[in-house]
C-alpha positions in Angstrom: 24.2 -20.4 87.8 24.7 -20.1 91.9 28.3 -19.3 92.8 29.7 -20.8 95.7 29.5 -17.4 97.2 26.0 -17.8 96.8 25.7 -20.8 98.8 27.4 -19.9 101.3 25.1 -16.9 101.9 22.3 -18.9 102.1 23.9 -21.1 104.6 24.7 -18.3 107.1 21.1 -17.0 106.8 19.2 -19.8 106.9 21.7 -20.9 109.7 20.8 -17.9 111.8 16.8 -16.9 110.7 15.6 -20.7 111.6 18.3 -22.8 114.0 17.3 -23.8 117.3 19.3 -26.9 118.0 22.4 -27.9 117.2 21.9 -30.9 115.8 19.3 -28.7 113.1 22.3 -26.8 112.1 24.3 -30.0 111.5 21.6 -31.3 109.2 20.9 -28.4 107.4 25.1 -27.1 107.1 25.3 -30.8 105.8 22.4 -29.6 103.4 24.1 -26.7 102.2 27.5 -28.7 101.2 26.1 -31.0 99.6 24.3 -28.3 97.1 27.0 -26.6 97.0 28.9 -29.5 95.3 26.1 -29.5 92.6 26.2 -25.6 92.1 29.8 -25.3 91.7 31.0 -23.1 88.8 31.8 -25.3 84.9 34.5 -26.8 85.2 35.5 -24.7 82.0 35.5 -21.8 83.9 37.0 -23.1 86.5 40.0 -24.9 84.9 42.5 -23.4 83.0 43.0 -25.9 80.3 45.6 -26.1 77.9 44.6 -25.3 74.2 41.7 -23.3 76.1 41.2 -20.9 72.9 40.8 -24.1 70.9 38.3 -25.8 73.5 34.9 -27.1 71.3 31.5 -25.3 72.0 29.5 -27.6 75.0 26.7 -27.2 72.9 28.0 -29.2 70.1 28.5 -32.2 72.4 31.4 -31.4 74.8 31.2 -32.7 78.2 33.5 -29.9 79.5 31.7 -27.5 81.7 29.0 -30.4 83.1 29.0 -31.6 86.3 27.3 -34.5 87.1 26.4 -36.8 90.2 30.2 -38.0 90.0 33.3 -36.4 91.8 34.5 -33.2 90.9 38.0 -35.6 89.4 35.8 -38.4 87.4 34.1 -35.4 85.9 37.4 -33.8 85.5 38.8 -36.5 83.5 35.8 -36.8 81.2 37.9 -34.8 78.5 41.3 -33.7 78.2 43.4 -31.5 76.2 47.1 -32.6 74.8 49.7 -30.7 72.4 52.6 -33.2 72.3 53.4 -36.8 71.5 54.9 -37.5 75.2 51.7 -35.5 76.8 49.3 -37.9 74.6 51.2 -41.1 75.5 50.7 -40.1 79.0 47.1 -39.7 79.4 46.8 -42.6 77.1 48.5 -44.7 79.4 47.5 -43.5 82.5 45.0 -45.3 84.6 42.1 -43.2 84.0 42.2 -41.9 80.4 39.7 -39.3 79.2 36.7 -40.7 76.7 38.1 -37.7 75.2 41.1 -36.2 74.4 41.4 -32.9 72.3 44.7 -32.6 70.1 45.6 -28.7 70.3 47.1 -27.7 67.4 50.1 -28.2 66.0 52.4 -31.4 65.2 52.9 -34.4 66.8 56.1 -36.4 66.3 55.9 -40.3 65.8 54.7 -42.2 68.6 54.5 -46.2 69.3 51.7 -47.7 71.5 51.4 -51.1 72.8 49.2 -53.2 75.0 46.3 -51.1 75.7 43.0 -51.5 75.6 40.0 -48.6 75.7 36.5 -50.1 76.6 34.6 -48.1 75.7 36.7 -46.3 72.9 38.5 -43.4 73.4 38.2 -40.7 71.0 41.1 -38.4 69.9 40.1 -35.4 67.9 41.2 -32.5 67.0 40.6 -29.2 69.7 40.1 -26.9 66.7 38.8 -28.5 63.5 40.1 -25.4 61.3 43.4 -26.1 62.4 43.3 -30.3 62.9 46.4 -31.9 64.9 48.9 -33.3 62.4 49.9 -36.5 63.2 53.4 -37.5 61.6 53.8 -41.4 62.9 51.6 -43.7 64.0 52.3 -47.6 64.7 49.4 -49.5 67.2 50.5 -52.9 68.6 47.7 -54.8 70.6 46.0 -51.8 70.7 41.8 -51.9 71.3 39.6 -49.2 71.4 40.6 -46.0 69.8 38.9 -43.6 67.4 40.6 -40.4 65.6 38.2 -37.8 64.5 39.1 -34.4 62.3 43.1 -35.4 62.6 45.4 -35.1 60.1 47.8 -37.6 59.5 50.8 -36.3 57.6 53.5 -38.1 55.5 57.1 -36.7 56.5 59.9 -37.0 53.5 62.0 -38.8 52.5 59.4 -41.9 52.1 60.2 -45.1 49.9 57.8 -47.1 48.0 57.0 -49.3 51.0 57.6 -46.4 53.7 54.8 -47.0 56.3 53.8 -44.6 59.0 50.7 -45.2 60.1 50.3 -48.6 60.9 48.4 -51.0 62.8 49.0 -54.5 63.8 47.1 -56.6 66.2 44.6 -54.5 67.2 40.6 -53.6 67.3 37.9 -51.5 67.2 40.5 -48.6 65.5 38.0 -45.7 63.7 39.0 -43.3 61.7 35.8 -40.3 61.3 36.3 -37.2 59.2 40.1 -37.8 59.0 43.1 -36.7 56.4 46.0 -39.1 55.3 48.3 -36.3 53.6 51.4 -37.6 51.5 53.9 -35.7 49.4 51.5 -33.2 47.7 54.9 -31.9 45.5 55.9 -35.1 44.5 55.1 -36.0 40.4 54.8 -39.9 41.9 54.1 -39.5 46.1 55.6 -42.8 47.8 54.6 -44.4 51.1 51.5 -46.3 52.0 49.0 -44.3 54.3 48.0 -47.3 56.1 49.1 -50.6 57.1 46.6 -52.9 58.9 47.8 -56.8 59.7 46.0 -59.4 61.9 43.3 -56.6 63.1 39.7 -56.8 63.0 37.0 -54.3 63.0 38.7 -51.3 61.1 37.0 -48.3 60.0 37.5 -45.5 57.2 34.6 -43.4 57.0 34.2 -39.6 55.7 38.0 -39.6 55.1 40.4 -38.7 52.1 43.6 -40.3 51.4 45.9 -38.1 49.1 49.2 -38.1 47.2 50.8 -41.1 48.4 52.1 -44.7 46.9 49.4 -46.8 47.9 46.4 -45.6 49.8 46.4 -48.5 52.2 47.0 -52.2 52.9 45.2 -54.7 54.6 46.4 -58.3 55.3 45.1 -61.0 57.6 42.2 -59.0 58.7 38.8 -58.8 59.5 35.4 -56.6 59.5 36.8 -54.1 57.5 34.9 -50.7 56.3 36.0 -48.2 53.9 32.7 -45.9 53.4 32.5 -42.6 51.6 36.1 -41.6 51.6 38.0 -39.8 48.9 41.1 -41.8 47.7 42.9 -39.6 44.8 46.5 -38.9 43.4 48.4 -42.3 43.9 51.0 -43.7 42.4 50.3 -47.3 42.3 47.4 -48.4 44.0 44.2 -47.3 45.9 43.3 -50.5 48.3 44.8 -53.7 48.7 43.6 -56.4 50.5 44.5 -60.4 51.5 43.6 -63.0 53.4 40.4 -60.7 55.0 37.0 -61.1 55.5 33.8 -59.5 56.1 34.5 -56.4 53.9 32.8 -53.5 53.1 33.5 -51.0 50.5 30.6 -48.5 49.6 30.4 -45.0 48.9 33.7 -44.2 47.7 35.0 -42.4 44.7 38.6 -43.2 44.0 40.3 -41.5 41.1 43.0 -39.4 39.5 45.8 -41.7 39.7 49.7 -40.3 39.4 51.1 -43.3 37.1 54.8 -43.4 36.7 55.0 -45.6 33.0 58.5 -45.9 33.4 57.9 -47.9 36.7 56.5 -51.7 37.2 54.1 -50.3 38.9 51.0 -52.8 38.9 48.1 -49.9 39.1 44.6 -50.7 40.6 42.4 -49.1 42.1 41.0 -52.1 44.2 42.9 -55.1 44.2 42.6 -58.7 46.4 45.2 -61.3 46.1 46.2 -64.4 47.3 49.6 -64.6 46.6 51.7 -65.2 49.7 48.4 -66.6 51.6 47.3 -69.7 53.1 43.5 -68.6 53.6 41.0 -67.2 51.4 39.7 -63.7 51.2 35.8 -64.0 51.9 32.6 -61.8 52.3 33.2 -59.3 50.3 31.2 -56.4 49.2 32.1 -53.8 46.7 29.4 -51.2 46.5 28.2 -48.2 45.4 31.7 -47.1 44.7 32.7 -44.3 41.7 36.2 -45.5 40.3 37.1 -43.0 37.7 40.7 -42.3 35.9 39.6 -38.4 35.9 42.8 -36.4 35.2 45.0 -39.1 35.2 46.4 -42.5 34.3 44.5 -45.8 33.3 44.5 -48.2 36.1 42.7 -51.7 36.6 39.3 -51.0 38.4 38.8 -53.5 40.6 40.7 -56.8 40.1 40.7 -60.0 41.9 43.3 -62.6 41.0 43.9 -65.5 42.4 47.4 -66.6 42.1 47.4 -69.7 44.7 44.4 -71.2 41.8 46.2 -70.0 39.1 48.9 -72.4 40.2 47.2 -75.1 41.8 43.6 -75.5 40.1 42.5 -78.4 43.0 43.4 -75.3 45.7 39.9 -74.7 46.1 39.7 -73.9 49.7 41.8 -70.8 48.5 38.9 -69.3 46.1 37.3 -66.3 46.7 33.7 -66.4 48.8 30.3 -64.7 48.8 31.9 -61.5 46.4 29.5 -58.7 45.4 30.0 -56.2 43.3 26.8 -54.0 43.2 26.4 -50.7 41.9 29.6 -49.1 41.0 30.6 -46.7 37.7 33.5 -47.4 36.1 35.3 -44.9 34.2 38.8 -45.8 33.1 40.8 -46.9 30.1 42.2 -51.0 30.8 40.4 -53.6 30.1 40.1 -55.2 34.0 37.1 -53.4 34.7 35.9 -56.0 37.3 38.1 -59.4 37.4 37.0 -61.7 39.7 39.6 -65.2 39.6 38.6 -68.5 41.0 35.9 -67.6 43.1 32.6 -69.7 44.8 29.1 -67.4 45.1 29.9 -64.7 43.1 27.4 -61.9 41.9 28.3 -59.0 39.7 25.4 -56.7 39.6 24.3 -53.1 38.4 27.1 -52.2 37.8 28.3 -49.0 34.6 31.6 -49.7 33.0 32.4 -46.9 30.4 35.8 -46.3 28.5 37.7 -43.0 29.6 40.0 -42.6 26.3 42.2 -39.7 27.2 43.5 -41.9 29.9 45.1 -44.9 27.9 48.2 -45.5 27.4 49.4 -44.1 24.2 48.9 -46.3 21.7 47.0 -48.9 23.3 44.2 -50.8 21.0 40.7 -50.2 22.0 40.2 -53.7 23.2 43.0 -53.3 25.8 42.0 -49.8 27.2 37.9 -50.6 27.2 36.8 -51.7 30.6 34.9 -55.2 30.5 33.8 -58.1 33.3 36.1 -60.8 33.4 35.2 -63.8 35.7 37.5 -66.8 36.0 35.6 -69.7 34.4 36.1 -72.1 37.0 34.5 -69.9 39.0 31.2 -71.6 40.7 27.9 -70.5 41.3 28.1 -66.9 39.5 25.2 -64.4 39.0 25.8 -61.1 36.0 23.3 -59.0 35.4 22.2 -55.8 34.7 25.7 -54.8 33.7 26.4 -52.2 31.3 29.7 -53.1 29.5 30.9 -54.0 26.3 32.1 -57.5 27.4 31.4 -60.3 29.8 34.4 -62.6 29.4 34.8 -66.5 30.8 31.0 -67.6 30.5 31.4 -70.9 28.5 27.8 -71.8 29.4 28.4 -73.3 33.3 25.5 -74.9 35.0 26.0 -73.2 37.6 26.2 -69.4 35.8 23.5 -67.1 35.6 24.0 -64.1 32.7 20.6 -62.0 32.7 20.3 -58.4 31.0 23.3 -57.2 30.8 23.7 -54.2 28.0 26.0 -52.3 25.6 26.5 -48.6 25.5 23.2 -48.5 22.8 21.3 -51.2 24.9 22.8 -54.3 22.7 22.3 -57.5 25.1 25.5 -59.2 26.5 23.3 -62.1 28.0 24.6 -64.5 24.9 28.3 -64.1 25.6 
């Protein structure tokens, strides 16, 4: 790499071995600044950056330390380093924010945004991902275009059941990549809700875990919605929640472990929609691939779909569930709502392993109440089951418009009868 030293060498000899008229040394000094713009030293050598012990290998995809055919300050502000609240809310609100920032260290008190909007995205990650940022409040109004990657976001006692401090309202494109949602790890019953998401669209959890809280999140009047391959474990009452949302996607997760309180009202499940409290219906849905499992802990319901709105007003039907699949999951718990699907319209339950987990029922409990089964509303329309294995298929009353096709018992007996 050419220092400026270098090139300004080169500009005093070539200046003196070859000029003969002054307008040639004009053209070719004019030459020499121009490369020496290009030939600078890395801006990461340059700069003394906060964090600068924490600053990612350019290798691995960092900008930093690349100059390009832009100004030395659009280059400059490519990617940026922060370790406090007020430092982050500055660059974010600034008028040209880094498609980067890098979270030193450390932790981050609370902080409120509103009315901003990132196109493209902006990314905030973590400088150092042995040592993530920890990120102790978080509440997005109108808020578009913003992506956390290899951040920790950390519950901060005392929390109540419905304590929120992460939450998002009005806003799109939010990401979270490779991310922590931390509660009260000492607690015997963690409270608090990770995440809060109403009226937003396009939200993302993906490679994530979600620990030791109350409920892992909740999402209401939303849309395009994907929770992929993320650990949820250790909560109290219940893993996801969602209403009046559409275009969903759950896949790939393994939710499990759950830290019941008996002696609560707790309503435990590990997915749950409702429509209680709605005026639209939930729709699009897809529940796949997914590994719901009691493990060392509680029964729960698995996934469970009720439909209270129907439940009280059978003529509601603009308010029943649409296009709901359920593909693929295992099931390994101890209450019978394996997979409950109320009033619903194009419905398929499909391939999917329900198994009873004993040493999580409730003491007591017969084994028709702690065996998982499929239970489907029978005023449900247009519903496909098959290839199931479970022990029950419950609300088939031969419907024209139901299809039941090789579904099996644990030791292969058919269900398709049912």
């Amino acid at each position: 790499m050419l220092r400026l030293s270098d090139v300004s060498s080169f500009c005093v000899l070539t200046n003196g071995a070859f000029m003969t008229t002054l307008g040639s040394i004009r053209a070719i000094l004019a030459a020499c600044c121009i490369l020496s713009l290009n030939l600078v030293t890395p801006l990461s050598a340059a700069m003394e950056l906060p964090c600068a012990s924490h600053r990612p290998d350019p290798s691995a995809g960092s900008d930093i330390g690349k100059l390009g055919k832009e100004t030395l300050n659009e280059v400059a502000i490519s990617e940026s380093f922060v370790t406090t609240s007020a430092e982050l809310r500055h660059v974010l609100e600034s008028p040209a924010v880094p498609a980067t920032l890098f979270l030193c260290p450390g932790t981050y008190a609370a902080l409120d945004l509103r009315d901003l909007r990132f196109d493209p995205p902006v990314t905030l990650r973590s400088a150092d991902p042995a040592k993530p940022a920890r990120l102790t409040g978080l509440r997005l109004h109108a808020i578009t275009g913003l992506h956390f990657e290899q951040v920790n976001f950390i519950g901060i006692e005392p929390m109540q059941r419905h304590s929120r401090p992460f939450q998002f309202v009005a806003s799109d494109n939010i990401r979270f990549k490779n991310v922590r949602f931390l509660g009260a790890q000492e607690q015997a019953h963690p409270m608090g809700q990770a995440l809060f998401v109403r009226d937003s669209k396009n939200i993302a959890i993906l490679s994530s875990e979600i620990r030791f809280w109350h409920r892992a999140a909740v999402f209401t009047t939303s849309a395009h919605i994907t929770i992929r391959n993320t650990h949820i474990a250790d909560m109290t009452s219940d893993g996801l929640n969602f209403s009046a949302v559409s275009f969903v996607v759950i896949e790939g997760n393994t939710i499990r472990d759950f830290r019941r309180d008996l002696s609560s009202d707790d309503h435990a499940d590990m997915i749950q929609f409702w429509t209680r409290g709605t005026t639209r219906a939930s729709r699009d849905i897809l529940v796949r691939n997914n590994t719901l499992d009691a493990g060392t802990g509680l029964f729960t319901q698995s996934i469970f779909m009720r439909n209270e709105v129907m439940d009280r007003d059978p003529t509601a039907w603009h308010m029943a569930y649409r296009n709901v699949r359920v593909i693929n999951n295992t099931i390994r718990n101890a209450h019978l709502h394996g997979i409950s699907v109320g009033q619903s319209s194009g419905l398929t339950i499909r391939g999917n392993r329900l198994f009873r987990h004993g040493e999580a029922a409730r003491p007591g409990a017969s084994l028709g109440h702690s065996t998982p089964a499929i239970r489907v509303h029978p005023d449900s329309r247009g519903v496909m089951i098959s290839q199931n294995v479970t022990t029950k298929v419950a609300g088939h009353k031969d419907q024209r418009d139901w299809t039941l096709q090789d579904n099996l018992a644990p030791g292969s007996k058919s269900l398709t009868a049912w």
